[in-house]
C-alpha positions in Angstrom: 0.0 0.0 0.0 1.3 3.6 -0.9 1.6 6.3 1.3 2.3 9.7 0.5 2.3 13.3 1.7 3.3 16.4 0.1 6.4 18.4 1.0 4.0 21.0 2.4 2.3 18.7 4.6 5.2 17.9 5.9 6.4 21.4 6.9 2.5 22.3 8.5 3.3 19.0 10.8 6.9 19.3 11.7 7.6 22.9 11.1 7.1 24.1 14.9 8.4 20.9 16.4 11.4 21.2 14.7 11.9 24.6 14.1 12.0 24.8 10.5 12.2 27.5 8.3 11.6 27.4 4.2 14.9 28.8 2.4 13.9 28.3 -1.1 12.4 26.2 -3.7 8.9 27.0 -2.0 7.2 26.1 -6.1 8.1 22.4 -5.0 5.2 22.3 -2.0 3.5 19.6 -3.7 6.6 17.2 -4.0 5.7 13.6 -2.7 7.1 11.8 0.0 6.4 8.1 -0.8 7.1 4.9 0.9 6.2 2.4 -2.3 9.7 3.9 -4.1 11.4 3.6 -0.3 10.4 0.1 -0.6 11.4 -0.9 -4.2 14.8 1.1 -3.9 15.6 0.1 0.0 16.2 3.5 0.8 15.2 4.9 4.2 13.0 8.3 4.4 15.5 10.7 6.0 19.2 10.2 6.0 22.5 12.3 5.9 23.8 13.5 2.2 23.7 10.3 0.2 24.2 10.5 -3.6 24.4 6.4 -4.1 21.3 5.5 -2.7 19.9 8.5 -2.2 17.3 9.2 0.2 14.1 11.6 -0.2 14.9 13.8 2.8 18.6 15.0 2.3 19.9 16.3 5.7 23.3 18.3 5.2 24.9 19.0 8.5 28.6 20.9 8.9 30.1 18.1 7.5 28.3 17.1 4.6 29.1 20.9 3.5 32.5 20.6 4.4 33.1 17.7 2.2 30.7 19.6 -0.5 33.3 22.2 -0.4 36.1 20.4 -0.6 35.4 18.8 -4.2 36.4 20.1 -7.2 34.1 22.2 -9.5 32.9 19.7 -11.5 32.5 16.7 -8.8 30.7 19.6 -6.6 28.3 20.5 -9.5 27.5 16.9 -10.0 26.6 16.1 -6.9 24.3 19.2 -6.3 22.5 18.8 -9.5 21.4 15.1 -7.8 21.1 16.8 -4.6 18.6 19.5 -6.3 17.2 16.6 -8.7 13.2 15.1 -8.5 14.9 12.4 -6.6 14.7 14.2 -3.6 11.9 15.1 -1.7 13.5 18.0 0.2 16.9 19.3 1.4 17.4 20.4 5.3 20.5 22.2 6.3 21.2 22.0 9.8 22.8 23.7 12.8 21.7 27.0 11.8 24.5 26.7 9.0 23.7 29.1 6.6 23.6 27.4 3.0 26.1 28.5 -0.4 24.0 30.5 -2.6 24.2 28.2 -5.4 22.1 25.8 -3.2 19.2 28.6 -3.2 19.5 29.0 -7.0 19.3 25.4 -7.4 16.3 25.2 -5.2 14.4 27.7 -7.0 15.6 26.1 -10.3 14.5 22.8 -10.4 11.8 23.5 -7.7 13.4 21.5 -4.9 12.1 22.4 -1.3 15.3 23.9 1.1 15.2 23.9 4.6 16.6 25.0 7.7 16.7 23.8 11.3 18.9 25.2 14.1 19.1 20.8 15.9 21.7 19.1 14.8 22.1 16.9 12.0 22.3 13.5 14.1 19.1 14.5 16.3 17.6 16.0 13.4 17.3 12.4 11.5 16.5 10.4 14.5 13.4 12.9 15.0 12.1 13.0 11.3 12.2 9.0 11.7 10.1 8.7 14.4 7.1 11.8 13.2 7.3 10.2 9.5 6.7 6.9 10.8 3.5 7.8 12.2 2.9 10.4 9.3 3.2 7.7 6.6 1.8 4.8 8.5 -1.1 2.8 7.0 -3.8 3.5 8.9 -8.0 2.2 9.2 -10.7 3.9 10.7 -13.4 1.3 12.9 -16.5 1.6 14.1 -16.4 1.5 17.9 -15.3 2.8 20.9 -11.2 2.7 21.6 -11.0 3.2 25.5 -7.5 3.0 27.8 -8.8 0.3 30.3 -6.1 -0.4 32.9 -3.4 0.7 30.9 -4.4 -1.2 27.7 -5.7 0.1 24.3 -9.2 -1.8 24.1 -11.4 -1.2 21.3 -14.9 -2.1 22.2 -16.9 -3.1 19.1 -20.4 -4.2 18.5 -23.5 -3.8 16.2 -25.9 -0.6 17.1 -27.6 -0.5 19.9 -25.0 -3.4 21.4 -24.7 -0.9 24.3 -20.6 0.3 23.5 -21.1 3.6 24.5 -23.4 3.2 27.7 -20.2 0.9 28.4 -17.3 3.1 27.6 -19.6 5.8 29.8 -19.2 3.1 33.2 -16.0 2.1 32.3 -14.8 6.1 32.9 -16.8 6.8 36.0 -14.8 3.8 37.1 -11.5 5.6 36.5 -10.8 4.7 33.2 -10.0 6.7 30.1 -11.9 7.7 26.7 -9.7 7.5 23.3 -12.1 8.0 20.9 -16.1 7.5 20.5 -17.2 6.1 17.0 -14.6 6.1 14.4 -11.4 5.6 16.3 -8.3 5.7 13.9 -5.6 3.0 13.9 -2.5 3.2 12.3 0.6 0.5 12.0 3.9 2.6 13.5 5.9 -1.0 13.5 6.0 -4.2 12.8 3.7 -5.3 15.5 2.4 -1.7 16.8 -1.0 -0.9 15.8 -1.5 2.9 18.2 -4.9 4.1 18.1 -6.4 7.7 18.1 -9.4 10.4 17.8 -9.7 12.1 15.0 -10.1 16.0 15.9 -13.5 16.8 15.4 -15.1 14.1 18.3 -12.0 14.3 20.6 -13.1 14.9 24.0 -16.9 13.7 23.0 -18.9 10.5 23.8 -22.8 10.0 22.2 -25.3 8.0 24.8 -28.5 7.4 23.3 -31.0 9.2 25.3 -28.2 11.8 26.5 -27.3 13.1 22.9 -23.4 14.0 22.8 -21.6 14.3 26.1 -18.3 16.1 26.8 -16.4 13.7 28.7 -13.2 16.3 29.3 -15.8 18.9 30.6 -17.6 16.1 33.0 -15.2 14.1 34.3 -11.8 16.3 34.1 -8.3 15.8 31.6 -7.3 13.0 33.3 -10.5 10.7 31.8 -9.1 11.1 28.4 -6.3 10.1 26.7 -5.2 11.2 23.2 -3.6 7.7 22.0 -3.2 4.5 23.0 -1.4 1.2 21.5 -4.3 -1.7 20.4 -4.0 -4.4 22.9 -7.3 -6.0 23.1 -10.8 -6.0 21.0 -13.7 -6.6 22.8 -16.8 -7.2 21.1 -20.3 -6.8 22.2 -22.8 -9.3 20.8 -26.2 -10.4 21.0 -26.1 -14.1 21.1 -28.9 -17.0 20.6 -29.1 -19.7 23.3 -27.5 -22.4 20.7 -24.9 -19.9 20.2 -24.1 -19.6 23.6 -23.9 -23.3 23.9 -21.1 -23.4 22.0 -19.0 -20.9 23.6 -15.7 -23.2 25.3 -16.6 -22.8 29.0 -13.0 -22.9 29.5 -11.4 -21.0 27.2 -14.5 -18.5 26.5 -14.7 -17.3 23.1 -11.8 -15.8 21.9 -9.9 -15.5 18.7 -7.3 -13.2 17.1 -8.6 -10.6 14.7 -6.1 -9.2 11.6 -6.2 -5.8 11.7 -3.4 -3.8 9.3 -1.9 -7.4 9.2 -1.2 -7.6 12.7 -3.4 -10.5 15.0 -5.1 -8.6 17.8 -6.4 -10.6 20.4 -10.5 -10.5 20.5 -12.9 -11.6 23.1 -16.3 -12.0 22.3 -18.8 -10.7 25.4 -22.3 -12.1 25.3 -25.1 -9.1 25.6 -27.7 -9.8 28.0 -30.1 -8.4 30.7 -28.3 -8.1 34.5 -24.5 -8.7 32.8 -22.4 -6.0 34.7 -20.0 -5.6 30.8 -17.8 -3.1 32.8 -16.7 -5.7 35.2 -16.1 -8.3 32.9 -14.6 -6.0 30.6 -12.2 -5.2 33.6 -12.0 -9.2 34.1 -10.9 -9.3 30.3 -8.4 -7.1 30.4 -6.7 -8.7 33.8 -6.6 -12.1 32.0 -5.3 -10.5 29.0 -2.3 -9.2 31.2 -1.8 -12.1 32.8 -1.7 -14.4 29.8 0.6 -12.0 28.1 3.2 -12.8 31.7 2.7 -16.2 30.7 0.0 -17.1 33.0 -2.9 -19.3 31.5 -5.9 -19.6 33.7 -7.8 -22.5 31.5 -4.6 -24.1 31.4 -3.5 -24.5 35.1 -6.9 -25.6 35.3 -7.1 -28.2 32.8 -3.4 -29.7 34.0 -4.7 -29.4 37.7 -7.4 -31.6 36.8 -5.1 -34.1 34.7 -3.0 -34.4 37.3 -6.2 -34.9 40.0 -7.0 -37.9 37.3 -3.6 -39.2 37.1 -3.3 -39.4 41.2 -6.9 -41.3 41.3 -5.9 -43.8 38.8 
């Protein structure tokens, strides 16, 4: 799957985080960053000068012009005109080094975005790493609500009417926190990190049929949201028939793992009934969860304690 943002978007995101300032080449805004061509040509993102394998983000720190300097006309020409080519995405000079004017002409020439930063080169790649990871990051939007339940990312999902926000509404007057109401949004960051979050328009809100659109912030004070959260657990709400039920393991419950951004997330199906307190077995769920993730298998030490209670009265 391809991922791309513009040049532009990438300054609006970063530009106050990393103090960046636009130098020239401003007619190349709409320059792609994409991680397909990262993918076919093994490059990484963001990377110091690199004229081999180069990478889209150029970052040129004292050295890098140093050793720019140093070349002889031609070499130095040659490398620029790659360095100022559609191969890259943008060019960042660091340390509040102030660039050769040939690199604003060929900026403004071939329409090549040239920025500067006042951090350092080294800390300068390590932080455009980590925000383009989650800027570029595949990402899904689910129906549900995406609640921090004891320190875990749950996502509680369920048809309408299944009860998921009358839930998530117990499960934070019980000291837990709200995520996101609705249409949570999940995106991979690694190879086994799906993080979830609220989009901006319902952050802070929760809708309770009968109650309309609460503001949880306003109610219940900052500390009953949370603005992100890793995906740990799905939980799902569901209305089952009585031969359904029957075949739900009474050891095990009914669990199974879920593929989501091709990642298995562990899901636990709750049966929806009259008199079930959800909020207490959705805390129950969550403390297995933990526990099973320590190594600790509840239907297991049960099923081996009664092997071994067989064994003994054979």
């Amino acid at each position: 799957m391809s991922n791309a943002i513009s040049t532009r978007t990438l300054f609006d995101n970063l530009h106050e985080k990393l103090s960046l300032q636009w130098l020239a080449g401003a007619c190349g805004e709409e320059r792609k960053i994409e991680t397909d061509t990262l993918h076919a040509t093994g490059s990484s993102m963001v990377g110091h000068l690199n004229v081999i394998h180069p990478n889209p983000i150029q970052v040129l720190g004292a050295e890098e012009l140093e050793f720019l300097a140093s070349l002889g006309k031609n070499s130095r020409e040659d490398i620029l005109k790659q360095l100022f080519s559609e191969q890259t995405s943008i060019t960042i000079v660091t340390d509040n080094l102030i660039p050769p004017e040939s690199f604003q002409r060929l900026a403004d020439e071939h329409c090549t975005p040239l920025l500067g930063t006042p951090f350092a080169s080294h800390d300068l790649v390590s932080r455009l790493q980590y925000y383009l990871t989650n800027l570029l990051a595949e990402r899904i939007t689910l129906h549900g609500v995406f609640m921090e339940v004891m320190g875990s990312g749950v996502l509680i999902t369920g048809p309408s009417s299944s009860g998921k926000s009358e839930l998530a509404l117990e499960l934070v007057t019980r000291g837990h926190r709200l995520v996101a109401d609705d249409a949570p949004e999940f995106a991979r960051i690694a190879p086994d990190i799906i993080s979830g979050s609220c989009p901006h328009v319902l952050q802070d809100f929760l809708e309770v049929r009968g109650l309309g659109v609460l503001n949880i912030r306003e109610m219940y004070g900052d500390s009953a949201i949370k603005q992100g959260k890793y995906l740990r657990l799905i939980i799902n709400l569901a209305v089952l028939s009585d031969e359904e039920l029957q075949k739900i393991d009474r050891l095990r419950g009914n669990q199974r793992l879920r593929k989501l951004l091709n990642i298995d997330i562990p899901e636990i199906t709750l049966p929806v009934a009259p008199g079930r307190n959800l909020s207490v077995l959705v805390e129950a769920a969550v403390r297995n969860h933990l526990l099973t993730q320590k190594g600790i298998n509840a239907s297991q030490t049960f099923i081996d304690r009664q092997q071994r209670f067989m064994e003994k009265q054979e």
